[in-house]
C-alpha positions as CSV (number, residue, x, y, z in Angstrom):
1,X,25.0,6.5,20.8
2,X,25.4,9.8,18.8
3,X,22.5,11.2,16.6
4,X,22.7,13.8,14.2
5,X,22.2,14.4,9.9
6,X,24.4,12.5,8.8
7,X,23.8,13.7,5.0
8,X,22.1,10.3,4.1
9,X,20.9,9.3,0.6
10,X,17.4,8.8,0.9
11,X,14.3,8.4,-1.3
12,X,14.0,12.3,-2.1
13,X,16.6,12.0,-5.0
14,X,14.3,10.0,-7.2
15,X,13.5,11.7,-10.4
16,X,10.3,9.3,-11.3
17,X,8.2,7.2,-9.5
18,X,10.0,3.8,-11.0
19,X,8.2,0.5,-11.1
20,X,7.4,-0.9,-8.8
21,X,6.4,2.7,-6.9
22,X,6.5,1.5,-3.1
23,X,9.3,-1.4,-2.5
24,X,10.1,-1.9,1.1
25,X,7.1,-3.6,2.2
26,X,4.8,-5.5,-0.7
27,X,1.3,-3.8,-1.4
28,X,-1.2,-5.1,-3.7
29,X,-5.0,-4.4,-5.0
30,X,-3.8,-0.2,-4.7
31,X,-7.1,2.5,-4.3
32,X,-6.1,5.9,-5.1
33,X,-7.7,9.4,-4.1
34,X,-6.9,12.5,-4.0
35,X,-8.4,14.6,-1.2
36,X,-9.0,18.2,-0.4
37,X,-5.2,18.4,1.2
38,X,-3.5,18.7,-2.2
39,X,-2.0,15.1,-1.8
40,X,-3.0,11.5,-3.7
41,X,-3.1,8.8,-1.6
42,X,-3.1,4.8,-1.9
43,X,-4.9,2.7,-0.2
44,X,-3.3,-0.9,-0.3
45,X,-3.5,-4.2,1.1
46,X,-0.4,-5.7,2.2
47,X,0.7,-8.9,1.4
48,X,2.9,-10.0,4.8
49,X,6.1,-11.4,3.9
50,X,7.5,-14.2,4.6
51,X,4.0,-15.1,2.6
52,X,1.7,-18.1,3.7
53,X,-1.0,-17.0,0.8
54,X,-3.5,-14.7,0.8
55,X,-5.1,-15.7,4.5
56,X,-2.0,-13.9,5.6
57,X,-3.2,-10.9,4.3
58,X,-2.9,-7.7,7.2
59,X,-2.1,-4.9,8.8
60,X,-3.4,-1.9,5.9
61,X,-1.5,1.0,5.4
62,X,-1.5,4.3,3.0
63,X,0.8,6.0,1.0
64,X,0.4,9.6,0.2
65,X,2.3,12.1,-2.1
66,X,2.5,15.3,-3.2
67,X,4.7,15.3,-6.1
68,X,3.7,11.5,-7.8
69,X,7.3,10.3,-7.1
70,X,7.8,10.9,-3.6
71,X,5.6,8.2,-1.2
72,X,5.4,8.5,2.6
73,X,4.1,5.2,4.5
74,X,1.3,6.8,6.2
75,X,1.6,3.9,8.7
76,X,-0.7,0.6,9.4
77,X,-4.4,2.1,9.8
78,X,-5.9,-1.0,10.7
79,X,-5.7,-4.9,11.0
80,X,-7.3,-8.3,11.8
81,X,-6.6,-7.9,15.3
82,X,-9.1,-4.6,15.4
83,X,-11.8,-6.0,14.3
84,X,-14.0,-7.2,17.3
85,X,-16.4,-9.2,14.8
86,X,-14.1,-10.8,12.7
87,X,-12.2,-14.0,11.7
88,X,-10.9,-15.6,15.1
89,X,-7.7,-16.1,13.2
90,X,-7.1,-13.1,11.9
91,X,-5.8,-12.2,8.0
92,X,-7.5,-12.3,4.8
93,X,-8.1,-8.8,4.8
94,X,-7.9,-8.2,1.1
95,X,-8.9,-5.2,-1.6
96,X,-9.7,-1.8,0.0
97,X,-10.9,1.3,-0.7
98,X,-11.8,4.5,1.2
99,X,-14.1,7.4,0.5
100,X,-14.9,10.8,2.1
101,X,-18.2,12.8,3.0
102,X,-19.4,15.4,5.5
103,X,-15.9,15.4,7.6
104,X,-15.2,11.4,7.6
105,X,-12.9,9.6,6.0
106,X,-14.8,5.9,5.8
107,X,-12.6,2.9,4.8
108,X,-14.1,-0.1,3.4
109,X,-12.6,-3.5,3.6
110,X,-13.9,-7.2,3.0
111,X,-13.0,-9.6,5.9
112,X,-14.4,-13.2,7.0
113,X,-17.1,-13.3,10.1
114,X,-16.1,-17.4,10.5
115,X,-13.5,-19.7,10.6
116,X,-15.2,-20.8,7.3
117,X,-13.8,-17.1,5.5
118,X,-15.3,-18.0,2.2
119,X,-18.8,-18.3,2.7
120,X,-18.7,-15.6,5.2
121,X,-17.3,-12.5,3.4
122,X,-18.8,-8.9,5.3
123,X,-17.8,-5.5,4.3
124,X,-16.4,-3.7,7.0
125,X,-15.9,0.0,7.9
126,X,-14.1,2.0,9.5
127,X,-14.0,5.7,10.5
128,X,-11.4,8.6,10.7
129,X,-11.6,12.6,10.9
130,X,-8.1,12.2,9.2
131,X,-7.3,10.2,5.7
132,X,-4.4,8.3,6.9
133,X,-4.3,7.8,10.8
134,X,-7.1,7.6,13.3
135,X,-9.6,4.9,11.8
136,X,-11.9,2.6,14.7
137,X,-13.4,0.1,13.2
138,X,-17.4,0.6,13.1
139,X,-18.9,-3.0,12.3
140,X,-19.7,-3.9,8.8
141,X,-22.0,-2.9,6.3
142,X,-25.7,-4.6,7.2
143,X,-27.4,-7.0,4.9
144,X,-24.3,-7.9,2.6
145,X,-22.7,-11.1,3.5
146,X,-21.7,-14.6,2.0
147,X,-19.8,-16.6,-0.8
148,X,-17.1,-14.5,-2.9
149,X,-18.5,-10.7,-1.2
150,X,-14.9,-8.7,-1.8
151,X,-13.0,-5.6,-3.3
152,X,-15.6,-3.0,-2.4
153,X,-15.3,0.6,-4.0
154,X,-17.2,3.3,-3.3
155,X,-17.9,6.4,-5.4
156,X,-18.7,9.9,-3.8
157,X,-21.1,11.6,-6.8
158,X,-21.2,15.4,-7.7
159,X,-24.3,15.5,-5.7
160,X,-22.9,13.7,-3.0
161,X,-24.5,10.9,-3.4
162,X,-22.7,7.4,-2.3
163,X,-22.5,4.2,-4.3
164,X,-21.0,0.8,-3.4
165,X,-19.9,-1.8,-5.5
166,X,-18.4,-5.0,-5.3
167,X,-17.8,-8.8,-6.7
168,X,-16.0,-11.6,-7.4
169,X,-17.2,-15.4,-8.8
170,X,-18.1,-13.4,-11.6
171,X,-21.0,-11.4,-10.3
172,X,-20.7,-7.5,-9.9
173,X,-23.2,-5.8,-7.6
174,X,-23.9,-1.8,-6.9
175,X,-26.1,-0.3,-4.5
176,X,-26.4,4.0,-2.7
177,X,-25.3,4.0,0.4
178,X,-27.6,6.0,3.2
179,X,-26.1,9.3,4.5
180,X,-24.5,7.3,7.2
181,X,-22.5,5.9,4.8
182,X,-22.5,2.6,6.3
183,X,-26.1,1.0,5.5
184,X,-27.8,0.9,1.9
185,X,-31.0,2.5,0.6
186,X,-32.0,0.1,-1.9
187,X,-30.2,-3.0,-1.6
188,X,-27.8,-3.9,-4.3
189,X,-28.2,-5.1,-7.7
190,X,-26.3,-6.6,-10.7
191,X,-24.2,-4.4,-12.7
192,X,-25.6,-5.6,-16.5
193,X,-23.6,-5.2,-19.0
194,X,-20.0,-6.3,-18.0
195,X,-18.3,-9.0,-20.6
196,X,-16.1,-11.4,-18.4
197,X,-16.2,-10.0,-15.3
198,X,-13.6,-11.7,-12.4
199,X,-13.2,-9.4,-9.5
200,X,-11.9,-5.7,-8.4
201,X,-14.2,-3.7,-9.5
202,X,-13.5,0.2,-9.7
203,X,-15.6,3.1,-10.4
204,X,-15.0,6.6,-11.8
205,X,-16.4,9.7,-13.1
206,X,-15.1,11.7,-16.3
207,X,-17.2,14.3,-17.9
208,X,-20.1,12.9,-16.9
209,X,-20.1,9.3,-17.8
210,X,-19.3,6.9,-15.8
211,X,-16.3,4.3,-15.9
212,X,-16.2,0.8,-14.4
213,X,-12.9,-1.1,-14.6
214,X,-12.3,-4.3,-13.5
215,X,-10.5,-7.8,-13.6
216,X,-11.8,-10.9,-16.2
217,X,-10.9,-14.4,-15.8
218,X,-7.6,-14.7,-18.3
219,X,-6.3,-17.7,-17.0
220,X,-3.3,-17.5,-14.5
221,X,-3.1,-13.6,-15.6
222,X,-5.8,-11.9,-15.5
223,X,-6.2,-8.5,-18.1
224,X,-8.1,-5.2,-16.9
225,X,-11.5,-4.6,-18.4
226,X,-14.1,-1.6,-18.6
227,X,-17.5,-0.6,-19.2
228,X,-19.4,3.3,-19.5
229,X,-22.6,4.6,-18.6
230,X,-24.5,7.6,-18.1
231,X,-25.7,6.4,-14.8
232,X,-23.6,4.9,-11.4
233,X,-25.5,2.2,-11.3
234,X,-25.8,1.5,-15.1
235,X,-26.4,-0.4,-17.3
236,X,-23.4,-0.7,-18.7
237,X,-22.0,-0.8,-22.1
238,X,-19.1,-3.1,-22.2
239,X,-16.0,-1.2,-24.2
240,X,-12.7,-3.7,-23.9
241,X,-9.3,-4.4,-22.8
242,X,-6.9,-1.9,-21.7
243,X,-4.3,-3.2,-19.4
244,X,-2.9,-6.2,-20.6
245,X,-1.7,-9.0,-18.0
246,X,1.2,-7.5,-15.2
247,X,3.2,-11.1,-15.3
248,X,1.1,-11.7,-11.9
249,X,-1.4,-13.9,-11.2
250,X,-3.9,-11.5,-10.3
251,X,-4.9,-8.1,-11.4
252,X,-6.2,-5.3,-9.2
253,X,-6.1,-1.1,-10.3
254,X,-7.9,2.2,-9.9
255,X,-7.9,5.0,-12.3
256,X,-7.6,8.6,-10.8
257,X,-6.5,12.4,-11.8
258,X,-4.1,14.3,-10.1
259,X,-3.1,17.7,-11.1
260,X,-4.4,17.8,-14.4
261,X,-3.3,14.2,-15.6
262,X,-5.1,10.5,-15.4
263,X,-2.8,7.6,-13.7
264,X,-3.9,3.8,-13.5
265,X,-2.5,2.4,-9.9
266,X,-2.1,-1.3,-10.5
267,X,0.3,-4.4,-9.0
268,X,3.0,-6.7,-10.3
269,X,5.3,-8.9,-8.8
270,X,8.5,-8.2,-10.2
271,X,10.5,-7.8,-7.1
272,X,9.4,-11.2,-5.6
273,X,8.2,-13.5,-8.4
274,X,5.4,-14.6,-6.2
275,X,2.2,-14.2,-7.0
276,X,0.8,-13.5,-3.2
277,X,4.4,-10.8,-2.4
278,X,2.9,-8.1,-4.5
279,X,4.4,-4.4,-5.4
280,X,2.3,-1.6,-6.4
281,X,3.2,0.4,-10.1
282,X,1.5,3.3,-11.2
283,X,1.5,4.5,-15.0
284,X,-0.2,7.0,-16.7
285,X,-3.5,6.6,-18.5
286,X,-4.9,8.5,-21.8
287,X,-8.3,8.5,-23.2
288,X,-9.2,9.3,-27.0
289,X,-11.5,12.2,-28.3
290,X,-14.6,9.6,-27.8
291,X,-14.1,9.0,-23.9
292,X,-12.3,5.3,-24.5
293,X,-9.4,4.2,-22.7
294,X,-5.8,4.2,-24.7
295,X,-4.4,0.7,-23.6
296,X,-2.0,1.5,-20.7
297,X,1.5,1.2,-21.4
298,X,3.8,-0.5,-19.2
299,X,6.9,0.9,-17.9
300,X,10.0,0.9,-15.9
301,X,10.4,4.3,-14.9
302,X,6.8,4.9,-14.0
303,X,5.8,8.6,-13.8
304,X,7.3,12.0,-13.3
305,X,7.1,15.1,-10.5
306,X,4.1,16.7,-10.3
307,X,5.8,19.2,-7.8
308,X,8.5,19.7,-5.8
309,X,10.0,17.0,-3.5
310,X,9.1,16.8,-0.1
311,X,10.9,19.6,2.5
312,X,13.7,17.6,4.8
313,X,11.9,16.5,8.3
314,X,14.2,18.7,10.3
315,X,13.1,16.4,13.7
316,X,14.8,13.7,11.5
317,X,17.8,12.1,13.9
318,X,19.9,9.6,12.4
319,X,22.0,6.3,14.0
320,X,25.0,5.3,12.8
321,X,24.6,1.4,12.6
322,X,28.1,0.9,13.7
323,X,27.8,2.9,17.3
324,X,24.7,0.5,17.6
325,X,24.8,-2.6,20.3
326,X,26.3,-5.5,17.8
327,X,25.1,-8.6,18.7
328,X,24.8,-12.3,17.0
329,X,27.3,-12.9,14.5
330,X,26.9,-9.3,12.8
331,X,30.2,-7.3,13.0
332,X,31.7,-4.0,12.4
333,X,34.0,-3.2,9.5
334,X,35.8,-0.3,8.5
335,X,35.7,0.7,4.4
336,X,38.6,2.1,2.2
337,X,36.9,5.0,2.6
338,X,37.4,5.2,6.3
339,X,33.3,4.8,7.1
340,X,32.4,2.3,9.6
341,X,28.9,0.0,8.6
342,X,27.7,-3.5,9.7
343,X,27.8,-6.5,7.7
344,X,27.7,-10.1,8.1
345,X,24.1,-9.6,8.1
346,X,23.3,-12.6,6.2
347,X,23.9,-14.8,8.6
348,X,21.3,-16.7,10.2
349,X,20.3,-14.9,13.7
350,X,22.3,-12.0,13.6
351,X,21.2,-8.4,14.1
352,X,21.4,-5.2,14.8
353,X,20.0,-3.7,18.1
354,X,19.7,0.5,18.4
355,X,18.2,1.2,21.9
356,X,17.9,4.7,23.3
357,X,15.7,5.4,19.8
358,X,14.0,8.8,20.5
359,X,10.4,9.0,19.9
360,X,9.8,12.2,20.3
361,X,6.0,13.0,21.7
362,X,5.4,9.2,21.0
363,X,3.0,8.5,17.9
364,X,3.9,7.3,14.3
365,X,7.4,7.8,13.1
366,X,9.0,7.4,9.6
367,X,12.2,4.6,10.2
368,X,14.8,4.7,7.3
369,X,16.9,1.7,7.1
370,X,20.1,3.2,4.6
371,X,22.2,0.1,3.3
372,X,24.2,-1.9,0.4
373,X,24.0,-4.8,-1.1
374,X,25.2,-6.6,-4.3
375,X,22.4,-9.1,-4.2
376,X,19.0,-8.4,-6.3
377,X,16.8,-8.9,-3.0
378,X,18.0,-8.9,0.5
379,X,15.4,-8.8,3.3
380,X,15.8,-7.4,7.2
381,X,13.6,-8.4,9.7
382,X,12.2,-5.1,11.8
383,X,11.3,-5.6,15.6
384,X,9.9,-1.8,17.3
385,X,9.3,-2.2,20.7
386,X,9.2,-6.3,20.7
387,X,6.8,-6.3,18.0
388,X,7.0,-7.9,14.8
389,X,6.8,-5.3,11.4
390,X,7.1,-8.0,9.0
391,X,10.5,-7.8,6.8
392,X,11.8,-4.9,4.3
393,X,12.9,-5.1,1.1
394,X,16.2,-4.2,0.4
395,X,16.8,-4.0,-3.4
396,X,20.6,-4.3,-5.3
397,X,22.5,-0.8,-5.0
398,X,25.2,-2.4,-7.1
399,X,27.7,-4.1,-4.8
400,X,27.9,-4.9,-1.4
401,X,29.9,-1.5,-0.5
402,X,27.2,0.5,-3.0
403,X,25.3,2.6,-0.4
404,X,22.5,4.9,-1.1
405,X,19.9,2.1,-0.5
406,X,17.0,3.3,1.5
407,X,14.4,1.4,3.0
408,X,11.6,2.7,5.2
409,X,8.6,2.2,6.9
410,X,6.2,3.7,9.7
411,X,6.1,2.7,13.0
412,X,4.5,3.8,16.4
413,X,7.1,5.3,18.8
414,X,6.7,5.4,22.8
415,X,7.5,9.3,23.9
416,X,11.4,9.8,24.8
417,X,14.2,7.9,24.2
418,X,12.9,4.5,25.6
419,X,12.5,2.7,22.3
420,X,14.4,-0.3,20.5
421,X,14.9,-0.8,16.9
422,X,16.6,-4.5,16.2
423,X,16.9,-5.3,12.5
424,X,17.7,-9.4,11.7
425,X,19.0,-10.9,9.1
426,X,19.7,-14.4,7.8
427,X,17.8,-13.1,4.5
428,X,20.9,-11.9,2.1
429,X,24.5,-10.5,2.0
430,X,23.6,-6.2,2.9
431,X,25.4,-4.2,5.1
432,X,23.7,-1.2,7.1
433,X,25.1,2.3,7.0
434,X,22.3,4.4,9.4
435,X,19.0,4.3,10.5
436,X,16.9,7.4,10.1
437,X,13.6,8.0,12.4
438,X,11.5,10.8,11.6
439,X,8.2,11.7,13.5
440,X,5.0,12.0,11.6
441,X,2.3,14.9,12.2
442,X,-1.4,13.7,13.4
């Protein structure tokens, strides 16, 4: 098989961030930050596809950017399977969020101890010197436990100070967290205050009051909520609506500034039209002269650049899907235009098979799949090495011979030219152009 750059389209040519932001795999409940490195990331569950329902819930990863348009899959930080004290069978690992202090990235995330997941909610933690690879799971936070304990947030004060929060069957709690960032001083307490408080709660700073954001109970479509105070752990003075519902089910956001401007991160589910396949939007967000929030406005396009669009990965190699091993029903045509691609991907049990892949030094790699299709949503299922990554989205280009597609996600690579790639369809009419693999820096 030849490699080379093959002058591909790929996802640097976007001009804003559009809406849905990330679209090849479905995220949901996004945490934003933006770190000492100059980039913003997104910490997002993941909502596994074909969906079961929200005990499928797994594998995390992140998103960063440097430019608001422009998101690189950081690559799955953690799952169900790497947590030693966990549910025996695995998902329901909902609502994130991640904070930093002294060095350490800490991510937080609500999983079940039991079989029983809903009376036995925990808040675990894990560890990282890095804010999007890295992360060993280090137990759970002591003391907090039980019915409805999920979406935990924490804040990282001027001072340095730590606070947790968290909720859901309408009870919000706050606490500080100890130095170690893992076990509480006080205990927690009720945030008082909050008018029709759901879940998801979210907590910022902005000129020195604070800003708690959350979902209410709107029935079937839940609205965003938030409250202000002059202290983290209130009380609160309740100050209204400004998202209104998404069209989905549930509602889940963070508010954060990048470069000078304020974005709300929030989900929908306009690619799927299921309420548990979730896509994460961003949008911007705009406060009046008295600190209140100007209702967020919806949109399409999402936001623009903040900066320029990331360099080209010159250790990018293509591979041209049609000098790929063809096997199961998918077959190689030849365009007007003299290019060779594989089609007759929509049939059940065919694929695509690229062996020789080269992995470079081995670690996390960025896989582009480039395609057409004519159809709104088609879906390829991606195998790395014999394991399972779930399927990709692959949304309309305009017609079935329309390429310019891109879809992409990070994998782990063994080192040299020893890995597989097989994509499978039986999930829409597409045709594949190229694959593009790109090895990530630690």
């Amino acid at each position: 098989m030849t490699t080379g750059n093959q002058g591909l389209q790929t996802k640097r040519q976007k001009t804003t961030s559009q809406n849905p932001a990330i679209t090849s795999i479905y995220t949901a409940d996004p945490s934003a930050h933006v770190w000492n490195d100059g980039k913003i990331y997104i910490y997002a569950s993941h909502d596994m596809d074909p969906a079961r329902g929200c005990d499928l819930m797994d594998r995390y990863h992140v998103f960063s950017s440097e430019d608001m348009v422009h998101w690189v899959d950081e690559g799955e930080i953690l799952s169900s399977d790497d947590v030693s004290w966990g549910r025996p069978e695995g998902g329901f690992m909902w609502a994130p969020d991640c904070a930093y202090k002294n060095g350490t990235y800490y991510f937080y995330y609500p999983h079940p101890s039991d079989s029983n997941w809903n009376d036995s909610w925990k808040i675990g933690v894990a560890t990282s010197d890095k804010p999007a690879s890295g992360f060993t799971d280090q137990g759970y936070v002591p003391g907090l436990g039980g019915f409805a304990l999920i979406d935990p947030c924490v804040l990282v004060d001027d001072d340095n100070s730590a606070y947790m929060y968290y909720g859901g069957g309408s009870v919000c709690l706050g606490g500080e967290l100890n130095e170690d960032m893992i076990s509480l001083k006080d205990g927690m307490k009720e945030m008082e205050g909050l008018e029709d408080f759901h879940e998801a709660a979210w907590v910022f700073k902005r000129n020195g009051l604070y800003y708690l954001t959350y979902a209410d109970n709107l029935e079937d479509n839940n609205r965003m909520r938030y409250a202000t105070s002059e202290s983290p752990l209130g009380p609160w003075t309740y100050r209204g609506i400004f998202l209104e519902p998404t069209g989905c089910s549930t509602t889940h956001g963070s508010v954060v500034e990048f470069k000078g401007q304020w974005y709300l991160f929030y989900h929908n589910q306009a690619i799927s039209g299921q309420g548990n396949l979730r896509s994460v939007c961003i949008d911007y967000l705009d406060f009046n002269e008295d600190g209140s929030i100007k209702t967020v406005v919806q949109t399409l396009e999402g936001v623009s650049s903040v900066g320029p669009a990331p360099a080209h990965n010159p250790q990018q190699k293509s591979y041209p899907a049609a000098e790929s091993m063809v096997f199961g029903g998918a077959q190689i045509r030849k365009l007007e235009s003299g290019q060779s691609v594989v089609t007759d991907l929509e049939r059940e049990g065919s694929y695509v098979l690229f062996e020789n892949v080269d992995g470079g030094e081995g670690g996390r790699s960025s896989i582009e799949l480039h395609y057409a299709t004519g159809e709104r949503l088609a879906k390829l299922q991606l195998t790395v090495n014999d394991k399972d990554y779930s399927l990709l989205n692959a949304l309309s280009t305009g017609g079935p011979h329309e390429f310019g597609g891109v879809s992409d996600i990070t994998v782990y690579l063994q080192p040299g030219e020893a890995n597989t790639i097989k994509l499978s369809g039986g999930y829409g009419e597409i045709s594949l152009e190229a694959i593009t693999v790109s090895p990530l820096k630690d």
